[in-house]
C-alpha positions in Angstrom: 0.0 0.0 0.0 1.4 3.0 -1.1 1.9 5.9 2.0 1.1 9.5 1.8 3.7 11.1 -0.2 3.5 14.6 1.5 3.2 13.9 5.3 6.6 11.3 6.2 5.9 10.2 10.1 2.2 11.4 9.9 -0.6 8.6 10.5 -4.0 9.2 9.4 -7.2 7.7 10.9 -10.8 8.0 9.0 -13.8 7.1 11.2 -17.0 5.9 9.3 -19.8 5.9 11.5 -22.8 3.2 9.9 -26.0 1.9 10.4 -27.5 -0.3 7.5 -25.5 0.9 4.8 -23.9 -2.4 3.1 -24.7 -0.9 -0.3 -23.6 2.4 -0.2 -19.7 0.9 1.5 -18.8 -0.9 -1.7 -18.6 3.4 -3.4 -17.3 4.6 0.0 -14.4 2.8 0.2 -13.6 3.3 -3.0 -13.1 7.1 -2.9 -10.7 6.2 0.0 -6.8 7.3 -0.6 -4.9 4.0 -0.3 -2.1 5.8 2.0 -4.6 5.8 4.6 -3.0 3.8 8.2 -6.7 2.5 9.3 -10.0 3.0 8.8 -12.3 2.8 11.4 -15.9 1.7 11.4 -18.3 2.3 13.9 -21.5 0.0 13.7 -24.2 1.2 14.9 -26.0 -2.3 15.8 -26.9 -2.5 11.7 -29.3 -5.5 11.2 -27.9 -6.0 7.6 -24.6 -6.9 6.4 -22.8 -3.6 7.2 -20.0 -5.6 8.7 -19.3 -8.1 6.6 -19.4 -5.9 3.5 -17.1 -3.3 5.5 -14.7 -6.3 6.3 -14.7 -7.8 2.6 -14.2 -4.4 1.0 -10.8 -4.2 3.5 -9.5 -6.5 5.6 -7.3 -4.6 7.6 -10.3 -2.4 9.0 -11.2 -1.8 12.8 -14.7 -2.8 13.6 -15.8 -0.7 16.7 -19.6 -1.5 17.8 -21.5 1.1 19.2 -22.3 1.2 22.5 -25.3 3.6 22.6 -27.3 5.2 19.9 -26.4 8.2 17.4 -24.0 10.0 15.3 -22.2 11.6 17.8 -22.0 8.7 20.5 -20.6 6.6 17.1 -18.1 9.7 16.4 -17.2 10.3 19.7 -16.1 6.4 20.2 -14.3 6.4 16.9 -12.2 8.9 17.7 -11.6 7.6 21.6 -10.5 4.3 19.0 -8.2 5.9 16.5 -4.3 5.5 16.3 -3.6 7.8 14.0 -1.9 11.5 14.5 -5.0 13.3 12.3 -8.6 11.7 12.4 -10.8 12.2 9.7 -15.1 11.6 10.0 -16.5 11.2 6.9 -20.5 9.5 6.2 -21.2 5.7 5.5 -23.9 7.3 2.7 -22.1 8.4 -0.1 -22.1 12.0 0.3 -18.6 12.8 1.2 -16.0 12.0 -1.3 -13.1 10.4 0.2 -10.9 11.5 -2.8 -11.0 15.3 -1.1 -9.2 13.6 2.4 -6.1 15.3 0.6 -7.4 18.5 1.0 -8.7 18.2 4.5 -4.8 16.8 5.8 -3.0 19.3 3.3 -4.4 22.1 5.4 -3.9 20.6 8.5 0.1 19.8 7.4 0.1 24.0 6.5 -0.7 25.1 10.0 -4.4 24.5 10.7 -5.6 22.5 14.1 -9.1 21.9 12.8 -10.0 21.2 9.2 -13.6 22.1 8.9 -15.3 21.1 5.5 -17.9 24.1 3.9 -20.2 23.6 1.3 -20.4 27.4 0.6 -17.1 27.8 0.3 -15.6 28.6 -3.0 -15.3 25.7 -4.9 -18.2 23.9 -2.6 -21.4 22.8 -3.6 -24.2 20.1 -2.7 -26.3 17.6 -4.4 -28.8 16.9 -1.2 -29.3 20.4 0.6 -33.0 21.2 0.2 -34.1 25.1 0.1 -35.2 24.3 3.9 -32.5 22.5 5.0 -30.1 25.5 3.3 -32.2 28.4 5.1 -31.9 26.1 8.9 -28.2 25.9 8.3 -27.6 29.6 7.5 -29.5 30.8 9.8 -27.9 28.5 12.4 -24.3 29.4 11.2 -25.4 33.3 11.3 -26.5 33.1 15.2 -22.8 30.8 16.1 -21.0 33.7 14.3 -22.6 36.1 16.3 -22.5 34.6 19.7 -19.4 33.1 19.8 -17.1 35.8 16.9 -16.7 33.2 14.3 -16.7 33.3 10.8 -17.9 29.8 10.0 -19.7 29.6 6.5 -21.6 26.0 7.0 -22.1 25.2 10.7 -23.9 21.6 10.0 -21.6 19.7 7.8 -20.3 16.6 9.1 -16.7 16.5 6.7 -14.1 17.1 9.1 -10.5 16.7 10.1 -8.1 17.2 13.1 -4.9 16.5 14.7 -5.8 13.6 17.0 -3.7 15.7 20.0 -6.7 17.9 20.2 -9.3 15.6 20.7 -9.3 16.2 24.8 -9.6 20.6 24.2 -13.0 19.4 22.3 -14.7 17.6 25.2 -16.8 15.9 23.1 -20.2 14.5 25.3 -23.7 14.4 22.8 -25.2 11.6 21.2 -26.9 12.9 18.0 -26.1 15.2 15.1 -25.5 18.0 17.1 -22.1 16.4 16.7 -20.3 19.2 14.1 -22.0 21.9 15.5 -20.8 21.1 19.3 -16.9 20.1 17.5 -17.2 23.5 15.7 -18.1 25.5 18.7 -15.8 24.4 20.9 -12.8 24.1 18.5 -13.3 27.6 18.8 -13.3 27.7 22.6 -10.4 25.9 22.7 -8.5 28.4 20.3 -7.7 26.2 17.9 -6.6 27.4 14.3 -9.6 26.5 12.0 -8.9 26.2 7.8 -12.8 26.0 6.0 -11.9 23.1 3.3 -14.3 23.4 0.3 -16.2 20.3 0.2 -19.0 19.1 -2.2 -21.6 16.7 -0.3 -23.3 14.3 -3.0 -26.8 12.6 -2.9 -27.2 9.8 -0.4 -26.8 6.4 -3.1 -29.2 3.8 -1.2 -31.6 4.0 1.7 -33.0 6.7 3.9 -31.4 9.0 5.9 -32.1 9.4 9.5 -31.9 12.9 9.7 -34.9 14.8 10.8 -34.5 19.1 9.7 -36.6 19.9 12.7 -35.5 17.4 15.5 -31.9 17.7 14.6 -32.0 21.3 14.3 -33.7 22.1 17.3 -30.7 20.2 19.2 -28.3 22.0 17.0 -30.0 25.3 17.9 -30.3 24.0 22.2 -26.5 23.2 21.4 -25.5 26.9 20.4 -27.3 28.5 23.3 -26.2 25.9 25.9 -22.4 26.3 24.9 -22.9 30.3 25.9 -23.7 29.1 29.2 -20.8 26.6 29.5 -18.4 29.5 30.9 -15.7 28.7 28.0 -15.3 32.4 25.8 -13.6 32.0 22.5 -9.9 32.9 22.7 -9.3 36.5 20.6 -6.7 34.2 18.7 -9.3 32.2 17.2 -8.8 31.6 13.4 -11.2 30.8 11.3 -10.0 31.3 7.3 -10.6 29.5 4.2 -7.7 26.9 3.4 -5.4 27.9 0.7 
């Protein structure tokens, strides 16, 4: 397997978090760079063949089952699992193209802690976003920016990367997809040097998501307004730029 030409001594780690998506692996894992150390999966208790597609597709993967129920519980013990020096989350669904993992660890290996993937971005885009979904999001990234000084262009996108050393400033403790949103905000607490990576988010291939616009958003939206209460100000050196 050939290693990552550009980072010599670097490991990376990419957790897949899945629930019932043996069709949609077989495309996954084919977008992946093959100088990836380890892939992770997290199974969420799938009743179909998840596993043993995951497992066929590439033997050297980590199985880690889930012990509760969730996104972010699957993230949160994914990256609690990972080896590697930089962790990368990416979705089981098809909609985040493994071939752009170069341009999430490229910006981390210029300087950036946190790698955060935008769909607004120059040079981003999305297949899936519905006009609804679109108007939540802005209006969700718009209140983080005000409350907490950022200048975050897609608050609820779950393509992201970091170097693994900052996994204890995060503090991560939800369950659902509240998930990016809580990573983003308190990246920012933490004062952690955040690159926006243009990212563009394709369809779902097979099945259904489980993501609900007003469930999920109104945790999203109890997540912003709890973090103001959490006593953690973001640091005046906070960064938050568009990767070059």
């Amino acid at each position: 397997m050939n290693k990552q030409p550009f980072a010599a001594g670097v490991s990376v780690s990419v957790i897949v978090p899945a629930m019932n998506e043996a069709e949609n692996l077989p495309h996954v894992f084919a977008t992946l760079p093959d100088w990836i150390d380890e892939v992770i999966l997290v199974d969420g208790n799938s009743t179909d063949d998840t596993v043993a597609v995951a497992r066929r597709l590439r033997p050297d993967l980590r199985v880690v089952v889930q012990s509760r129920r969730g996104k972010g519980n699957a993230l949160i013990e994914g990256f609690q699992a990972a080896r590697g020096d930089i962790i990368v989350m990416i979705d089981a669904d098809g909609s985040t193209d493994g071939r752009e993992i170069h341009a999430f660890v490229s910006t981390l290996l210029n300087g950036a802690d946190f790698a955060k993937g935008s769909r607004y971005a120059p040079g981003g885009g999305s297949d899936d976003l519905s006009p609804i979904r679109s108007l939540g999001n802005k209006v969700l990234t718009g209140m983080t920016n005000l409350l907490y000084g950022t200048r975050y262009t897609d608050l609820c996108y779950g393509y992201n990367a970091f170097w693994a050393r900052h996994l204890d400033s995060l503090e991560l403790d939800c369950d659902g997809f509240e998930i990016e949103t809580l990573m983003n905000v308190r990246a920012a607490q933490a004062g952690l040097i955040i690159h926006e990576v243009p990212s563009h988010e394709r369809s779902r291939i097979h099945g259904v998501s489980n993501l609900n616009a007003v469930r999920d958003g109104w945790r999203v939206l109890k997540t912003i307004m709890r973090e103001r209460t959490r006593g953690a100000g973001v640091p005046a050196q906070t960064q938050v730029a568009l990767a070059k």
